[in-house]
N, C-alpha and C positions, 0 to 999 in steps of 0.2 A: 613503455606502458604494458599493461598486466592487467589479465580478465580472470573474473572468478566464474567458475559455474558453480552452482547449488541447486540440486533437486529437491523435488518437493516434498522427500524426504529427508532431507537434512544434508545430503552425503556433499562436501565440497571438494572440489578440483581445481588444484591453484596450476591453470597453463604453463606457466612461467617454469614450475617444479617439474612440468611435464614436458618441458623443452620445444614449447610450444609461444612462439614471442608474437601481438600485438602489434602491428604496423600500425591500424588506425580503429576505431572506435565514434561514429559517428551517427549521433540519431537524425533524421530527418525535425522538421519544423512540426508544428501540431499542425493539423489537416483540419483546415473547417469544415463544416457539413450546414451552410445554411439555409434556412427551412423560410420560406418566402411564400407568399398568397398575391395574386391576381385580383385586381377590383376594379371592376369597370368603372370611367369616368374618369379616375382618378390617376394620377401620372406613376409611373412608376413602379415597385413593388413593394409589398407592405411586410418589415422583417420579423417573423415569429418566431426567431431566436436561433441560434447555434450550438451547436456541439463539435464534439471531437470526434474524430475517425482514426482506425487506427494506426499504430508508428512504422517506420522501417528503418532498421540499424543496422548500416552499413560497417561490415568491418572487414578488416584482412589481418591474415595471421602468417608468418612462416615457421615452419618445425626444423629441428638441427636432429638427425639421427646419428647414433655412433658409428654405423655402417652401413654398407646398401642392404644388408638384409632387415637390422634394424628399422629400417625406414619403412617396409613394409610393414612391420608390426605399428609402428605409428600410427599410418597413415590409417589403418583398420581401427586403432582408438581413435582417433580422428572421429571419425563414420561413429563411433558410439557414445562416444561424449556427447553429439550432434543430434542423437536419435530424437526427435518429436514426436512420437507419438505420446510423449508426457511435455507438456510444457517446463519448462527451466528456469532459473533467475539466472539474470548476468548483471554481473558489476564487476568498471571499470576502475583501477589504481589513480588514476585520477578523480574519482566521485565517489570513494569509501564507502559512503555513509548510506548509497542510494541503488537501488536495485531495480531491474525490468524482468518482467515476466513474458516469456517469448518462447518460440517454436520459429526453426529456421525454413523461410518463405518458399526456398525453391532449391534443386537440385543444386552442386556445384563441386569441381573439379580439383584435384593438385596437381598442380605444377611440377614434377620431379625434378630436379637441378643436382644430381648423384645425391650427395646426403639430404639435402635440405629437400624441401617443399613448400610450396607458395601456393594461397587458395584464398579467397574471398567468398564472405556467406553474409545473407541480406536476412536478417532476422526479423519478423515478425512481434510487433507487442499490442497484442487485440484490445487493450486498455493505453491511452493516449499520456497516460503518465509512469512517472516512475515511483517508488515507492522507496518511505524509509527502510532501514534493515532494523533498524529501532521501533520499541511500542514505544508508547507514556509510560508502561511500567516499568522499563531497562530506567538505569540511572545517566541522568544528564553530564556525563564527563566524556573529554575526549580520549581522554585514553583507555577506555573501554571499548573505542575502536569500530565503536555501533553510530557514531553521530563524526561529522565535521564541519568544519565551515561553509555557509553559504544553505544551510537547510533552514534557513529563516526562525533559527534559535537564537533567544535574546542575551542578556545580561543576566536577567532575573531570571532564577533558576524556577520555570514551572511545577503546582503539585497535582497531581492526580489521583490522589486520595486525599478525603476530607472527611471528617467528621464534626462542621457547623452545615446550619442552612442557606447560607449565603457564601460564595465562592467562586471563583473566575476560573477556564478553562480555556486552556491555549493551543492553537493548531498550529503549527507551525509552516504547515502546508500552503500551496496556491489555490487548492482546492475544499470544497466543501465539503466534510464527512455528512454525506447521508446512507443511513445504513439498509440503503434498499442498493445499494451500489457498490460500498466500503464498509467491510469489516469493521464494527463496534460495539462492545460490549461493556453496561452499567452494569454495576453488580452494585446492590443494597444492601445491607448484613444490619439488622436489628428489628425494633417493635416500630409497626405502624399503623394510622386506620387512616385509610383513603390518602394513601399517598400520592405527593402529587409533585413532578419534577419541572420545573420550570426555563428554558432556556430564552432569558428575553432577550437577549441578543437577536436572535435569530425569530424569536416567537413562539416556539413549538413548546408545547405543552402535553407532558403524559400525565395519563391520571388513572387508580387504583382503586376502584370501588372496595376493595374487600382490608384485609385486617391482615398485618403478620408479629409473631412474638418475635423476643429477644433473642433468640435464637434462629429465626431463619433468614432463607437468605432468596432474596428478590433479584432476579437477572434479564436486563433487557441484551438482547444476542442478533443483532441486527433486525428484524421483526418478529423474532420470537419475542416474549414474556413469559415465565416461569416463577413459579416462586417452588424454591425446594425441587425443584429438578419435573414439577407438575404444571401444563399450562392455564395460566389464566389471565389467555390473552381478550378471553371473552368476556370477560368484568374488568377490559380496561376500555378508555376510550379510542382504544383504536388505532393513537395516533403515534410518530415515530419523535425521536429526538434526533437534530441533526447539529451539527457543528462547524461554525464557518470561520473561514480563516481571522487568523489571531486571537484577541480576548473575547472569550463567551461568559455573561454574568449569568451563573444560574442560583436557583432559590428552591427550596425544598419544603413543602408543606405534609404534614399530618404525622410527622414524624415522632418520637414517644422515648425516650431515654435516651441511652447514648444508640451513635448508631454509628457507619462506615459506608459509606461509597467511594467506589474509583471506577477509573475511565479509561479503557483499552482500547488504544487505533494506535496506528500508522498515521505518517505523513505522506500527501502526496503530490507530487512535483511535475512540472510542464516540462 
């Protein structure tokens, strides 16, 4: 087994190349957090719902050094690979396609055995799921090395840009994109008056009191709205669009020539 780290600027570190090998890789269960009321008279408790708390990812690693002095330069990348005070992705060689966002929870030790070292670190992922390494806009193939089996990808190859008013939209996810939570962003490119997005699947409905030509370009960016990079979040109604797992049917109203919309998230996984 084999862990990648990725910061949150891009830079990746394949352990494996840095002679650092994976013993285990294992997330804890999702953690309920449920939310219960008191009523007198009445037996019991009354459930107002659940949520997630968050993860802890147990893992162990051992390092192979060329020599004992070697081993000490290790064991110091070690220590910096690890630094938290930026949070990290990690993704395991067994789950490609799917990444955790974490800072490691608590202090912990190597093992020295002459060259090698042995150590185990309880990571931290303050979000309760994991996420694809893929958007909607990477191309759906496996050997683009962004997707694999088991991220709840169908047969039918999903599209995420459209240019009709009626059009399906697929999450692939366990979870629900709302964009007060998860990263999404609609982008519009053409002429409209009083555009109006519709997601009946789920209900949610945005709407566009004002007017844009052929030329500009409308961007919903999790609760921002913009049009042309200026907000006019104040002549919409306010409301957000969210996205629930599997097919979402949405419909496009006020819409004036040709136009283009697509739809940027992630998946995200228990």
């Amino acid at each position: 087994m084999n862990t990648i780290i990725t910061t949150l600027s891009g830079t990746v570190y394949d352990l494996e190349k840095l002679g650092i090998t994976t013993r285990e890789f294992n997330p804890s269960s999702p953690s309920p957090r449920n939310e219960t009321e008191q009523v007198d008279g009445l037996h019991g408790l009354v459930d107002c719902g659940t949520t997630y708390d968050a993860r802890i990812i147990k893992c162990s690693f051992y390092l192979k050094a060329a020599d004992v002095p070697d081993y000490y330069l290790m064991r110091d990348e070690v220590f910096k690979l690890f630094d938290s005070r930026q949070p990290f992705y990690i993704t395991e060689s067994y789950n490609p396609g799917k990444r955790w966002l974490v800072k490691t929870n608590a202090d912990y030790s190597i093992d020295q055995q002459w060259v090698y070292g042995m150590f185990d670190i309880d990571f931290i992922s303050f979000s309760p799921f994991a996420e694809s390494i893929g958007t909607t806009l990477n191309p759906f193939t496996f050997d683009s090395d962004i997707w694999q089996i088991g991220e709840g990808l169908i047969d039918e190859v999903p599209t995420y840009t459209h240019k009709s008013t009626s059009f399906r939209i697929f999450n692939a996810g366990d979870e629900t994109i709302d964009p007060r939570q998860f990263p999404l962003r609609i982008v519009y490119k053409g002429a409209s008056n009083n555009l109006t997005v519709t997601n009946s699947t789920t209900g949610d409905v945005w709407k566009y009191t004002g007017s844009s030509a052929s030329g500009d370009t409308i961007i919903l960016d999790r609760v921002r709205a913009t049009k042309n990079n200026n907000s006019i979040f104040g002549v919409t109604n306010r409301k957000l669009i969210s996205i629930a797992p599997g097919w979402n049917n949405f419909k496009l109203s006020g819409t004036s020539g040709s136009f283009e919309i697509t739809f940027d998230f992630r998946f995200y996984f228990l």
